[in-house]
C-alpha positions in Angstrom: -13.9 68.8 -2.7 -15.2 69.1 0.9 -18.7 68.9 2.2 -20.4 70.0 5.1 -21.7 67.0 7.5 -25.1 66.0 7.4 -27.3 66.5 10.1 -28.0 63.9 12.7 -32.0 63.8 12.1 -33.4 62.9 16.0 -33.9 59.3 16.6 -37.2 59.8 19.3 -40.5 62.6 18.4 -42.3 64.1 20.9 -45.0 61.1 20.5 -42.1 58.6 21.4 -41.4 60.3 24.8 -44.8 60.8 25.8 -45.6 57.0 25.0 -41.9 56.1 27.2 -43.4 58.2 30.0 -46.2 56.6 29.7 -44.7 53.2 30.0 -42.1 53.5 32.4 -44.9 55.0 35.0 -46.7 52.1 35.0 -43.3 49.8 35.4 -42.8 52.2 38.3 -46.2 51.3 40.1 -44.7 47.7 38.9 -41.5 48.1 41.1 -42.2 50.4 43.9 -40.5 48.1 46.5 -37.7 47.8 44.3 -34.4 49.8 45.2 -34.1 50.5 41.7 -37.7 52.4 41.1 -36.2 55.4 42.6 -33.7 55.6 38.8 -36.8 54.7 37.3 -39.4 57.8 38.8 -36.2 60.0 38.1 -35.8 58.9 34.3 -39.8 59.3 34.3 -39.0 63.0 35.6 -36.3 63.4 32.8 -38.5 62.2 29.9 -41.3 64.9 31.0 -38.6 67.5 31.1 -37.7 66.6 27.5 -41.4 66.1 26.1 -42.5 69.6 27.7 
């Protein structure tokens, strides 16, 4: 007897992104003079991308 495979259910809702956009702009203000904020505005950019 086979079955078909479930269906992955999504781990993150649309709430869940907005609220990580959310945080990781502020950790960007946070970090400006950081080398690293520039990976953090892009995953900000990503996230809106998603959410939209």
């Amino acid at each position: 007897m086979q079955t078909e495979p479930q269906r992955s259910r999504a781990v993150f809702s649309t709430e869940d992104f907005a609220l990580m956009k959310e945080a990781i702009a502020e950790h960007v203000k946070r970090v400006a003079d950081d080398p690293r904020s520039v990976k953090f505005a892009h995953l900000y950019h990503r996230l809106g991308r998603i959410a939209s």
